[in-house]
C-alpha positions in Angstrom: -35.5 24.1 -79.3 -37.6 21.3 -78.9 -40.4 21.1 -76.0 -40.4 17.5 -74.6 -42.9 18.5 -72.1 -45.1 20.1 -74.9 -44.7 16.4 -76.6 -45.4 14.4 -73.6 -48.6 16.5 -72.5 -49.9 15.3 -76.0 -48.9 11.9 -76.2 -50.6 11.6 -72.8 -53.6 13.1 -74.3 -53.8 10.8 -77.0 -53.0 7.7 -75.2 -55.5 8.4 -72.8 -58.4 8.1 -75.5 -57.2 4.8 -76.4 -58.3 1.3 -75.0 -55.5 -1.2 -73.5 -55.7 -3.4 -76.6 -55.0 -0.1 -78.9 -52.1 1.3 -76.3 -50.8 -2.2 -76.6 -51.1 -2.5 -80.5 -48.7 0.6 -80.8 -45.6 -1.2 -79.2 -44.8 -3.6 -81.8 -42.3 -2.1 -84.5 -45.6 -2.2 -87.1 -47.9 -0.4 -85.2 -51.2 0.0 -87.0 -54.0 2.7 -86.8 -55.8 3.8 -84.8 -58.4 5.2 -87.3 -61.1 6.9 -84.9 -58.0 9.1 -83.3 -56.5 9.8 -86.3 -53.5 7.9 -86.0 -51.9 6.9 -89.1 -49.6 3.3 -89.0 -46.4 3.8 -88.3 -43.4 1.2 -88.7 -40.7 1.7 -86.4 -37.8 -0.3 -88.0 -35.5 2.3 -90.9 -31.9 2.1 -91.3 -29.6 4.7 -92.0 -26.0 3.4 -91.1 -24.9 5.3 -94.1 -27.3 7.1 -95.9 -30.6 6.0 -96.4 -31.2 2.0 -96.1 -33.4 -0.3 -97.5 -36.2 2.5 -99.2 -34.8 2.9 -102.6 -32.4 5.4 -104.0 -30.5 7.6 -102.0 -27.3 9.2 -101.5 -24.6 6.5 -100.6 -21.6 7.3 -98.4 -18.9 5.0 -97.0 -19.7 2.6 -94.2 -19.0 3.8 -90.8 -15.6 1.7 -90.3 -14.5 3.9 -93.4 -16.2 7.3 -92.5 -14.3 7.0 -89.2 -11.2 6.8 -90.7 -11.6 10.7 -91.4 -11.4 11.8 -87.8 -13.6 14.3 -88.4 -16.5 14.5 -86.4 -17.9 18.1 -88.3 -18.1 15.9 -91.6 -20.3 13.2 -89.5 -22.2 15.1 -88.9 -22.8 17.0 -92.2 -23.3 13.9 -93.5 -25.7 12.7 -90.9 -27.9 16.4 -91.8 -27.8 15.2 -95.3 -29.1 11.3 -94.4 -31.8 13.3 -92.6 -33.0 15.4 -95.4 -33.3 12.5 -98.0 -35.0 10.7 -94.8 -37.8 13.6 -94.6 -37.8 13.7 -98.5 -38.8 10.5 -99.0 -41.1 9.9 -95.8 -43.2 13.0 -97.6 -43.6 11.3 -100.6 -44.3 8.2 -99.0 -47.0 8.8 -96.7 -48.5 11.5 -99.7 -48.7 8.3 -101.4 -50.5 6.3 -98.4 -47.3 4.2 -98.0 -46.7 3.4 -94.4 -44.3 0.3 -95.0 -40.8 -0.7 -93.4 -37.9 1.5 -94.2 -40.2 4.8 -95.0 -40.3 6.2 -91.2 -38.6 8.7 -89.8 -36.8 6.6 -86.4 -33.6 5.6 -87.8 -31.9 2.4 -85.7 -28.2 4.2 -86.6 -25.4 4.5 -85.1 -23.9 1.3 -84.0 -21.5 2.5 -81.4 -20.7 -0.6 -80.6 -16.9 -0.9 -80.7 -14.8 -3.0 -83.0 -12.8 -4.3 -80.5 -12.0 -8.1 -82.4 -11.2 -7.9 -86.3 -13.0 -11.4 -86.6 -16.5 -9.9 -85.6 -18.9 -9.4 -88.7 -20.5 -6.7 -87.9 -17.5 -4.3 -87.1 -17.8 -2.4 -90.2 -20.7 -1.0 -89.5 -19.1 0.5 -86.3 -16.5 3.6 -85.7 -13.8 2.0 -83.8 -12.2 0.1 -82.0 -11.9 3.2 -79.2 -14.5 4.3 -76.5 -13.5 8.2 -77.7 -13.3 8.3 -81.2 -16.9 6.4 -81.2 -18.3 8.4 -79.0 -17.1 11.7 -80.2 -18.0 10.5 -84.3 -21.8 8.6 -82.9 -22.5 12.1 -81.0 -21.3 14.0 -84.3 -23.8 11.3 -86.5 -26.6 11.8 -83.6 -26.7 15.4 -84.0 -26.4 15.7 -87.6 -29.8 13.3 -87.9 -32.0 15.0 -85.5 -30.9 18.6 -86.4 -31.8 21.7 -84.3 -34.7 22.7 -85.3 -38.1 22.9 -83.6 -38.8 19.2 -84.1 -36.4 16.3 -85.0 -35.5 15.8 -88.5 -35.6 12.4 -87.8 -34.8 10.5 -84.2 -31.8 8.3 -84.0 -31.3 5.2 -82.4 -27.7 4.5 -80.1 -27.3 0.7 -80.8 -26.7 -2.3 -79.4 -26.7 -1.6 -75.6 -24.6 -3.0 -74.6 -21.4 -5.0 -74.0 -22.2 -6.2 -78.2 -19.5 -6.8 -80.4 -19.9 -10.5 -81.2 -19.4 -13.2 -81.1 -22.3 -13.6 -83.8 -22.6 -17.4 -83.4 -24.3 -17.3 -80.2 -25.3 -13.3 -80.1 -28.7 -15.1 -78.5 -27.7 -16.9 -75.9 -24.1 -16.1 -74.8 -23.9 -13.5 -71.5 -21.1 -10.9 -71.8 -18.9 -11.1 -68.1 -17.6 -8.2 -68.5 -15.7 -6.4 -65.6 -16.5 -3.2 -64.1 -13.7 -1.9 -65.3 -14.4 -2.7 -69.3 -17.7 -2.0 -68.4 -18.0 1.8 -67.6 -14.3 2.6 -69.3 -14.6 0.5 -73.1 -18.8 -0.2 -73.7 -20.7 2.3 -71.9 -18.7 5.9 -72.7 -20.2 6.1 -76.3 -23.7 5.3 -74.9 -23.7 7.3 -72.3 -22.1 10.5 -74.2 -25.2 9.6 -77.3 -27.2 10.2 -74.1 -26.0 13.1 -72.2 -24.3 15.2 -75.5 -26.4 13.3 -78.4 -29.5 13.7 -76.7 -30.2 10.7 -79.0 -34.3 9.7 -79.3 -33.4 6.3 -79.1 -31.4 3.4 -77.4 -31.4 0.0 -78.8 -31.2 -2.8 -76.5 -28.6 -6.0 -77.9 -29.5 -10.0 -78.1 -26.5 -10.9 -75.8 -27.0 -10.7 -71.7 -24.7 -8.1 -70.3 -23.6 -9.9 -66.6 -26.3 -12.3 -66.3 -29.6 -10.1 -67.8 -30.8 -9.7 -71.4 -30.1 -6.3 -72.6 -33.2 -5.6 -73.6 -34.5 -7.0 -70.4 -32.2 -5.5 -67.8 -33.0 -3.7 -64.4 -29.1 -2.7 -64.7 -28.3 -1.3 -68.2 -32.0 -0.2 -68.6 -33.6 1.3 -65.7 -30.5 2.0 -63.2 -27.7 3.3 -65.7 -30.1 4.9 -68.8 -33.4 6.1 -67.3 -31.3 6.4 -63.8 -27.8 7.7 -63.6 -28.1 9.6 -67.3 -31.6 10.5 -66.8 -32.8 9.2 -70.7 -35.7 10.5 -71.8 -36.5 8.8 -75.3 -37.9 5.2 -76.1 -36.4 1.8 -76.1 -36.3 -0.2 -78.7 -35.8 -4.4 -78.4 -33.5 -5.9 -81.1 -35.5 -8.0 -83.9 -36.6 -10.8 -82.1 -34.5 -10.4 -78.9 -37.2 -10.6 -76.5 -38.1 -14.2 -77.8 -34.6 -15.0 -76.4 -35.6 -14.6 -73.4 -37.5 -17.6 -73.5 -35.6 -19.5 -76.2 -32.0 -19.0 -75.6 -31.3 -16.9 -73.1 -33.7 -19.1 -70.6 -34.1 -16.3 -68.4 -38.1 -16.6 -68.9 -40.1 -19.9 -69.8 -42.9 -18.6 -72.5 -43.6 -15.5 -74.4 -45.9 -13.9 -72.0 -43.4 -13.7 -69.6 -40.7 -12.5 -71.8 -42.9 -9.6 -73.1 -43.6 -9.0 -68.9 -40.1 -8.9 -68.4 -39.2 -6.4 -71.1 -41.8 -3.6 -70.8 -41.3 -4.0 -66.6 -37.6 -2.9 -67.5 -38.2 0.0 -69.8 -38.6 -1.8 -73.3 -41.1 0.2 -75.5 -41.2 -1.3 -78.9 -40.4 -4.7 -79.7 -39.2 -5.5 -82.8 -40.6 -8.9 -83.5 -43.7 -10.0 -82.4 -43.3 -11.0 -78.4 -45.3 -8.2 -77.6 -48.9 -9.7 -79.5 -48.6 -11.9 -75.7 -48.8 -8.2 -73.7 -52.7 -8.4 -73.3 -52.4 -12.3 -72.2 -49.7 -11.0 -69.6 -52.1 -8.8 -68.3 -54.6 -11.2 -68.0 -52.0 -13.0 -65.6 -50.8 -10.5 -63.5 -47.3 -10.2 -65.2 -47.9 -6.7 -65.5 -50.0 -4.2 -64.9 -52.1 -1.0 -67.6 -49.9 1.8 -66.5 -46.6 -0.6 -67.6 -48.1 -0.8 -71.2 -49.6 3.3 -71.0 -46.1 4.2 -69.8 -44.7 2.7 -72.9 -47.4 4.0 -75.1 -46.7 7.6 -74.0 -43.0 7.2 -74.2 -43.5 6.4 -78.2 -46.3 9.0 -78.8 -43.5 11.0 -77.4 -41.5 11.0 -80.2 -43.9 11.0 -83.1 -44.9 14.2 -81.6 -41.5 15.6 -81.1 -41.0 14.6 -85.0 -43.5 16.7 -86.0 -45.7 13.8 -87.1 -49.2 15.7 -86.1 -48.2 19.2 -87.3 -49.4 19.9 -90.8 -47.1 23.3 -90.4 -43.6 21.2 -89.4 -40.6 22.9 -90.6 -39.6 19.1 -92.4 -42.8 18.9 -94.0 -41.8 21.0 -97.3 -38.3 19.3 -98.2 -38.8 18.2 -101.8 -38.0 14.8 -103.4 -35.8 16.7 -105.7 -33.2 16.7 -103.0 -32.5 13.2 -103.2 -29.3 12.1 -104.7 -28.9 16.2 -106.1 -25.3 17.2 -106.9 -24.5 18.7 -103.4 -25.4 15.4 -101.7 -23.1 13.4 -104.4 -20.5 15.6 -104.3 -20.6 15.6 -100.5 -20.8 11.5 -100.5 -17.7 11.4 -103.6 -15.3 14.0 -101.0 -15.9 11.2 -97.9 -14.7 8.5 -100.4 -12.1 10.4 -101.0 -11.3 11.1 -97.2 -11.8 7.9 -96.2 -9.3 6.2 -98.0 -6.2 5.2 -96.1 -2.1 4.8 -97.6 -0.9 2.7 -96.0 2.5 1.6 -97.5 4.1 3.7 -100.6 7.5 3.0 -102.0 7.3 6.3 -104.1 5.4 4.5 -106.9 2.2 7.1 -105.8 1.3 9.5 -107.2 1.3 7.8 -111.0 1.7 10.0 -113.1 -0.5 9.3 -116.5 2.0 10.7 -118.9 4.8 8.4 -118.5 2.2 5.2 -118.2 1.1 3.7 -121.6 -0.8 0.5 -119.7 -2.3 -0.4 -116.7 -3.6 -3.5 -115.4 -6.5 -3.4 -113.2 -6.6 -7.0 -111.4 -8.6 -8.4 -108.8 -11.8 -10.2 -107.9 -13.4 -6.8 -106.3 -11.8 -4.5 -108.9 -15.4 -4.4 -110.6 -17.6 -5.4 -108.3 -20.3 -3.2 -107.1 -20.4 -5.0 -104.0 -17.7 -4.6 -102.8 -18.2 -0.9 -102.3 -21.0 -0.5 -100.0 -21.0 -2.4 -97.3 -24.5 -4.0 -95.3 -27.3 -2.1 -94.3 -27.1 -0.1 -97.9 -29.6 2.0 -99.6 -29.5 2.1 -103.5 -27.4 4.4 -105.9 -28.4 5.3 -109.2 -24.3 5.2 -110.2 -21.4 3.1 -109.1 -18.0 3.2 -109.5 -15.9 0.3 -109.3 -12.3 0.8 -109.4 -12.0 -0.3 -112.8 -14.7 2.1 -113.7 -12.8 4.8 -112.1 -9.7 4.3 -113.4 -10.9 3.9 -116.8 -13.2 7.3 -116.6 -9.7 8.9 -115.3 -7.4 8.2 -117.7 -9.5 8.2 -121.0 -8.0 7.6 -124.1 -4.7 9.0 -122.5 -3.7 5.2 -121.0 -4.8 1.6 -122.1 -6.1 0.0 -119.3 -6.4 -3.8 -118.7 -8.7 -6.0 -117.0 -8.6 -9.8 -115.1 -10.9 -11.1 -112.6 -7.7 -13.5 -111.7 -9.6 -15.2 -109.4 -13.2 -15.9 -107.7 -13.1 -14.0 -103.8 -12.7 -17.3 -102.1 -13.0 -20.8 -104.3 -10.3 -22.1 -106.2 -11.8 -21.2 -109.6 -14.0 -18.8 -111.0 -16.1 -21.1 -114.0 -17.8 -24.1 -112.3 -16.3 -26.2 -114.9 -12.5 -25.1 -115.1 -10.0 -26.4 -113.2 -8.3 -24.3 -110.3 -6.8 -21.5 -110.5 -8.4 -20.9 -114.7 -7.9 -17.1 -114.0 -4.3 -16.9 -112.6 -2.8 -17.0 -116.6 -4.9 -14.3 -117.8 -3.8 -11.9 -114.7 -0.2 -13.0 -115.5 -1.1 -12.0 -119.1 -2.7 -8.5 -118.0 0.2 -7.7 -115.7 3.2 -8.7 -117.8 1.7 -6.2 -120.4 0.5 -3.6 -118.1 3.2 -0.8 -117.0 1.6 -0.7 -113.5 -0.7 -3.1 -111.9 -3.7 -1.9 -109.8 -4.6 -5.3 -107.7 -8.1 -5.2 -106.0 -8.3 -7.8 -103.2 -10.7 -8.5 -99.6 -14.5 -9.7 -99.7 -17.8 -8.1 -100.2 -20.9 -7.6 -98.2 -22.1 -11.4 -99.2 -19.0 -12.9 -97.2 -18.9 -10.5 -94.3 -21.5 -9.1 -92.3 -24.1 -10.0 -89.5 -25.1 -13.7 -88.4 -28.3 -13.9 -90.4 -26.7 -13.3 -93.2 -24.5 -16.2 -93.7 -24.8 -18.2 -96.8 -21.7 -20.3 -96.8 -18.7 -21.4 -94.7 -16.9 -18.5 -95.7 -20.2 -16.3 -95.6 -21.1 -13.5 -93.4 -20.7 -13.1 -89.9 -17.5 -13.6 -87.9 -14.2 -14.8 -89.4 -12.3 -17.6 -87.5 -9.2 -17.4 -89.7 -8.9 -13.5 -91.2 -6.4 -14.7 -93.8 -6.6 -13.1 -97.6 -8.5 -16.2 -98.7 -6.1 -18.6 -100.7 -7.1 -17.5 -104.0 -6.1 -14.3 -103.6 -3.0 -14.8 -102.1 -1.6 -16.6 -105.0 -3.0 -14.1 -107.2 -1.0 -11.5 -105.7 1.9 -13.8 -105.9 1.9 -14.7 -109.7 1.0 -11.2 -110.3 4.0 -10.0 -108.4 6.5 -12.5 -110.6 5.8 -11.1 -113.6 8.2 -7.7 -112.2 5.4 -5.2 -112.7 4.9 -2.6 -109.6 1.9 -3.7 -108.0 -0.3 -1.6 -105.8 -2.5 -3.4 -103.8 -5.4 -1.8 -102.7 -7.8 -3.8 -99.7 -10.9 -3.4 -100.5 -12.9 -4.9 -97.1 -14.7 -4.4 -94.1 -12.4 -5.8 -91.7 -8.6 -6.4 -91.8 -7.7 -9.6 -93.4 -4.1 -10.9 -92.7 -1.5 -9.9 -95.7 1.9 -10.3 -93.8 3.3 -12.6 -96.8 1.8 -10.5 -99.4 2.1 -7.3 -98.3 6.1 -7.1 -99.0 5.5 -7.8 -102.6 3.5 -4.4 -103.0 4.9 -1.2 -104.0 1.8 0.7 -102.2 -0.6 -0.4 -100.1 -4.3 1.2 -99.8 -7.1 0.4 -98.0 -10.3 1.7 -99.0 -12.8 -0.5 -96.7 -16.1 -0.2 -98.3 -15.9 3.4 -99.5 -19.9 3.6 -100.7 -21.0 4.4 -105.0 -17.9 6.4 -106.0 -15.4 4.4 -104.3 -13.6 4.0 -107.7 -12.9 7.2 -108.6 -12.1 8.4 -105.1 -9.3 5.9 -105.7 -8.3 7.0 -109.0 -8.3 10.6 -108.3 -6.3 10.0 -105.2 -3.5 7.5 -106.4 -3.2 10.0 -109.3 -2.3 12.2 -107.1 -6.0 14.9 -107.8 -6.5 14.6 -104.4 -4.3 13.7 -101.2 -4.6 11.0 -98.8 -5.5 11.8 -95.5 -7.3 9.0 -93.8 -5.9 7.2 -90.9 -6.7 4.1 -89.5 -9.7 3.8 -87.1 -8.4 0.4 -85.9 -5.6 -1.6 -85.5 -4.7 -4.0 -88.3 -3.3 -7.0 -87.4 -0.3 -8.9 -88.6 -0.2 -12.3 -86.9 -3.4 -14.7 -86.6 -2.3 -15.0 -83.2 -1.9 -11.2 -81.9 -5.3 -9.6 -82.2 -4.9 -6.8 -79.9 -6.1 -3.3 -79.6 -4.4 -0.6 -79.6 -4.6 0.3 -76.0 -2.9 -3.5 -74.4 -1.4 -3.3 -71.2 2.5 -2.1 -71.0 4.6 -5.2 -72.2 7.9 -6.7 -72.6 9.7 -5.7 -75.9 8.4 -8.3 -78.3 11.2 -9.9 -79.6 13.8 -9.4 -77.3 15.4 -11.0 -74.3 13.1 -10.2 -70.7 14.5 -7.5 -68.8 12.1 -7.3 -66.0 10.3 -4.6 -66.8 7.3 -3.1 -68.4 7.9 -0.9 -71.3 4.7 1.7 -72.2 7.0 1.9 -75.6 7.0 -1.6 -76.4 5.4 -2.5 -79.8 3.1 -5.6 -80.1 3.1 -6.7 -83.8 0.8 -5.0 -85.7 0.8 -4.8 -89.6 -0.6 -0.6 -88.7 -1.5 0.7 -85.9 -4.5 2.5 -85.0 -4.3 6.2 -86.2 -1.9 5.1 -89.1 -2.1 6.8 -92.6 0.4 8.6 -95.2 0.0 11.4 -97.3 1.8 13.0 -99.9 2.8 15.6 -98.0 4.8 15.1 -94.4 3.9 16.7 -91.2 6.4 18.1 -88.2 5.0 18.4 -84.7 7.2 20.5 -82.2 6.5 23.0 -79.4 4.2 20.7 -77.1 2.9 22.8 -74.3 1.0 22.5 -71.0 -1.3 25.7 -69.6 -0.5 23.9 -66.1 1.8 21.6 -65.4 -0.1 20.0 -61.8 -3.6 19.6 -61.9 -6.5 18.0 -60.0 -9.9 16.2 -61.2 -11.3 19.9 -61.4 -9.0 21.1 -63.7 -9.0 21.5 -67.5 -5.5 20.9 -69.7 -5.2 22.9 -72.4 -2.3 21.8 -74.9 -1.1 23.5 -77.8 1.1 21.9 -80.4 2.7 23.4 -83.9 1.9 21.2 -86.6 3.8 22.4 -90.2 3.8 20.8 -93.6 7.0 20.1 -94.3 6.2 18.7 -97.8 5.0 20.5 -101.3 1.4 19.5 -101.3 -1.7 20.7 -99.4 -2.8 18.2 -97.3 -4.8 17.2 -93.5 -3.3 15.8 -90.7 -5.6 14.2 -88.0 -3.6 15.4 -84.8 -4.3 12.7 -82.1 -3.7 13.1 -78.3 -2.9 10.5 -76.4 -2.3 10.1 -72.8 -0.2 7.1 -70.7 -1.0 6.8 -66.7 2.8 6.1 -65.8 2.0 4.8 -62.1 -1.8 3.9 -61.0 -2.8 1.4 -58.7 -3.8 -1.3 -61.4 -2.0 -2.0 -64.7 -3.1 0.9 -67.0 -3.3 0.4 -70.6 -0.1 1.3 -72.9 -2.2 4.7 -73.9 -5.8 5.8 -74.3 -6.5 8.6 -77.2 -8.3 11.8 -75.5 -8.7 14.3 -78.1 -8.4 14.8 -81.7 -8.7 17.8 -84.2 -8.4 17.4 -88.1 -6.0 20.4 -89.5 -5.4 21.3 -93.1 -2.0 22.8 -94.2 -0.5 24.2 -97.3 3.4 23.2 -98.1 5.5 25.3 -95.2 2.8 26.6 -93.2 2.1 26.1 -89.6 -0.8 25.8 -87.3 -1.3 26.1 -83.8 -3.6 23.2 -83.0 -5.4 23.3 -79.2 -6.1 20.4 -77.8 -8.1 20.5 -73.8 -8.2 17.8 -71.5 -10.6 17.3 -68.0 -8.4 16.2 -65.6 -11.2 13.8 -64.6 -10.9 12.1 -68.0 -7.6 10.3 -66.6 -9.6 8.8 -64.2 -10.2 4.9 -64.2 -12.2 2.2 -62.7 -10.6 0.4 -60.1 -11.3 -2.9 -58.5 -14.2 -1.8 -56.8 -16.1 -0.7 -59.6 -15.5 3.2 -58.5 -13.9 5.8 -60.4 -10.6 7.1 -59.0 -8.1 10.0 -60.0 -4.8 8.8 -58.2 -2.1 11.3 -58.0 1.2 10.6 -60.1 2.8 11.2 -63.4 1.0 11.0 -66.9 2.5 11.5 -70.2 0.5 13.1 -73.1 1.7 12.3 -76.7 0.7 13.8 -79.8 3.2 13.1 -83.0 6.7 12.9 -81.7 6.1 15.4 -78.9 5.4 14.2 -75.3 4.7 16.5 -72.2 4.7 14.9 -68.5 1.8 16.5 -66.2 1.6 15.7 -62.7 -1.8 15.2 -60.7 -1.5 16.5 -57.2 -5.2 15.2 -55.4 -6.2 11.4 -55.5 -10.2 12.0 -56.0 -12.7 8.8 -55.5 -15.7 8.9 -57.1 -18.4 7.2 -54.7 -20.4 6.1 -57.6 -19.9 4.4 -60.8 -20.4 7.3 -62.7 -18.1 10.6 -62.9 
């Protein structure tokens, strides 16, 4: 196991034989040498959302929003082991090679487990969820699978953006999140505080936004009271680019850049990424802060480049060749999450195709063979990619004739600067009337989604005021779906985009979010029936512009229907799919939901078992979710909140005991005075079609904020 102590002893060593101006030098994101110590440069700032970012070629795999959709936190974190390995690979080549440059270090700013609580943020596909659980349980899985177990971290992650961040973009500098206690500790702190306490994550990133009045990455609350305090964080903190220069900018919480820098490192902000931290040695000068608050810093960041091994010519890390970057396991692993990331979502028996009765097939679309729209921001660089009309065409061969049409540009009303509108639609109509089958490739790509700096244009990156299928490819789908031909439309995106008054004109629906390199022939091989869905959705897609809801909203009236008085924990808000929604080939049968105790206390752990049998001909997974609904509490509860999960693969006709535990304190909630609070009463726990009623006996206060 790793030795903190052992690491801190030496970083306090080390610091101790530096002078102020070099201790200070080393909390920027560049930090440069400190040649008569020994110390190499180091940069800071390395992305690995999904593989390897922003260093050259390595192993792609499916952006988070997608790799969530497998509900399987073992495979995060596989993945995550292999993201390390490339890491260490190509840091030894690197620094063999005397290159010390951005992207080539071994602190990784990944996961986001910020939650993707509003489809019209631009940043939510490089997130889990939409849930507190699921993104905890998959950024703990990810955490773990980066920094390994061995003597030293493989590599240290980074828990980002702390917290209360999940847009707007627009104003991400200057706007101040109000959230309530209750939102607070029960939707945006759980993931951070589990990366803490079960991730033992390296690293905590602070966000731009102010989180009740102070800037994250300046906050006595979030920083030193909850992180350092309550969950007893040992690692480094880590500013946003340029977030401290909010301070003083936007945020108007500080008047210049000396004080901003003051404010930070006073609150527990080691390395600043931007350059607010060249005014450290001028804050000095003015009593802002004192040498121990830049040492203390110093240390903490020494710290981890000890605990990586960085100073040991013997680390176990040290010998991982280059040869294992992009090598067959590491594809192969990177094509199966393509494959289980991939959600059905609507299929009127036209899936599986089968290749022997199909002479033609029309592959449509403005993202049908576009590399971008496979991987998604924050991206390393593959040496192959697969577009689904590459994918389809490497399937079928010579066996099947297969068709192509752009049909349309992603957004503008013509694709040739010169035509007049719509100078695609009649070649699609073309393809489609002499296709047998049309595959139809819709969404956006990683230009017109994404983060606020990346915006280009009024449909750019960033957030989405009006999610709609841009116009285009609306009427695409709609000339297409004239000519008669089955259509299977397959969403190709990093957020939902509204399809209500397509969607009724497909025979199947897939979405494959951004499913990374060999997104194309994880398509092909699954709607060809190879390989078998099992992805289910990691969020809830909306269906109306004007019902952007989660899927844990308060208990409502029925939608649709005349008031009765009241609330219904059954009632359906319209969704186009809900959260954990996804078909297979196969079907599933739950039955036999059982309770080890039916009365329980805070003390107490539930354990529930539930048969789960394939009741169809193929082999497939089921993601069995557990759910639980507080039937009588002092506030409103939400409708249901998922607890557990376990992934489960079944041949046709067999059956599996699945066990699923449960702390009673985990039905606790946050009442009006901020406190946690067990109250006794009824709760129903759903999984599938079965339902079990438990009954806490004790009401249990907790006196503090945190269980």
């Amino acid at each position: 196991m790793r030795d903190r102590k052992k690491a801190q002893a030496l970083a306090h060593e080390l610091v101790s034989k530096m002078t102020i101006e070099e201790r200070a030098s080393q909390l920027k994101f560049d930090a440069p040498p400190v040649e008569r110590l020994g110390v190499p440069a180091y940069n800071w700032w390395n992305e690995a959302l999904h593989g390897v970012a922003r260093a050259g070629t390595a192993t792609m795999f499916p952006q988070p929003v997608a790799m969530a959709s497998m509900f399987d936190p073992e495979m995060i974190r596989k993945i995550g082991d292999v993201v390390a390995t490339e890491a260490r690979a190509k840091y030894n080549e690197a620094s063999k090679h005397g290159d010390r440059d951005i992207y080539k270090g071994l602190t990784f700013w990944s996961p986001n487990i910020n939650l993707f609580r509003d489809p019209r943020w631009g940043r939510g596909q490089e997130t889990y969820s939409e849930d507190p659980y699921l993104t905890a349980r998959l950024g703990v899985a990810y955490i773990k699978g980066l920094q390994g177990d061995g003597k030293y971290l493989k590599v240290a992650a980074c828990a980002k953006h702390y917290a209360v961040h999940s847009g707007p973009e627009a104003i991400r500098h200057e706007f101040d999140a109000e959230v309530s206690q209750k939102d607070l500790w029960e939707t945006y702190l759980p993931a951070f505080e589990a990366a803490v306490k079960e991730g033992e994550v390296e690293a905590v990133m602070g966000a731009y936004n102010r989180t009740l009045g102070e800037p994250c990455c300046g906050s006595d609350l979030l920083i030193r009271k909850i992180l350092r305090g309550k969950w007893g964080f040992q690692g480094h903190f880590v500013s946003d680019c340029w977030a401290i220069s909010d301070f003083h900018l936007h945020h108007h919480i500080t008047t210049t850049a000396p004080e901003s820098a003051a404010l930070a490192i006073k609150m527990g902000c080691d390395v600043n990424c931007g350059n607010t931290y060249l005014h450290l040695l001028r804050a000095l000068e003015d009593g802002l802060i004192t040498e121990d608050d830049i040492t203390t810093a110093a240390e903490r960041l020494f710290t981890t480049r000890f605990m990586l091994g960085e100073f040991d010519e013997n680390c176990e890390y040290n010998s991982i060749p280059y040869e294992v970057v992009e090598c067959p396991e590491h594809l192969a692993l990177s094509e199966e999450a393509a494959r289980r990331s991939i959600v059905l979502l609507k299929n009127d028996g036209i899936l599986p195709l089968d290749k022997t009765k199909i002479k033609t097939i029309g592959v449509i679309g403005p993202n049908a063979n576009d590399r971008m729209a496979l991987i998604g921001n924050y991206h390393g660089t593959a040496s192959r990619y697969i577009t689904v009309l590459e994918g389809i065409q490497d399937y079928v061969g010579d066996d099947v004739r297969v068709l192509y049409a752009e049909g349309c540009h992603l957004y503008k009303d013509r694709v040739e600067g010169l035509g007049l509108p719509g100078d695609r639609l009649s070649e699609a109509e073309t393809v489609a009337e002499h296709s047998d089958v049309v595959v139809l490739v819709t969404g956006l790509n990683e230009n017109l989604e994404g983060e606020e700096m990346d915006q280009s244009n009024s449909v750019g990156s960033g957030d989405k005021a009006n999610l709609l299928l841009p116009a285009p490819q609306r009427k695409l789908m709609e000339i297409v779906a004239k000519t008669g031909k089955p259509v299977i439309l397959v969403l190709n995106e990093g957020r939902p985009r509204l399809i209500a008054d397509i969607e009724p004109l497909a025979k199947a629906v897939v979405n494959t979010m951004l499913p990374g390199n060999y997104g194309g022939d994880a398509l092909a091989n699954l709607i060809a029936g190879d390989a078998n869905f099992s992805g289910k959705m990691p969020f809830t897609y909306p269906k109306e512009i004007n019902s952007l809801i989660t899927y844990d909203y308060k208990p409502c009236e029925h939608i649709g229907k005349q008031m009765e008085g009241a609330y219904n924990y059954d009632a359906q808000l319209p969704a186009q799919w809900a959260s954990g929604y996804g078909l297979s080939y196969t079907t599933f049968a739950y039955s036999n939901l059982k309770v080890d105790k039916s009365d329980f206390t805070a003390d107490d752990v539930l354990t529930f078992t539930v048969d789960v049998k394939n009741t169809g001909n193929r082999i497939g997974k089921e993601s069995v979710l557990l759910f639980s609904s507080d039937l009588v509490a002092s506030l409103t509860p939400d409708t249901r909140r998922l607890r557990a999960f376990e992934k489960v693969e079944l041949k046709p006709g067999e059956t599996k005991t699945v066990t699923l535990k449960l702390k009673g304190s985990d039905l606790a909630f946050v009442g009006y005075d901020g406190k946690w609070i067990l109250e006794k009463g009824d709760f129903r726990i759903q999984t599938g079609d079965q339902t079990v009623n438990v009954v806490c006996t004790d009401t249990k206060k907790w006196e503090t904020p945190n269980k």
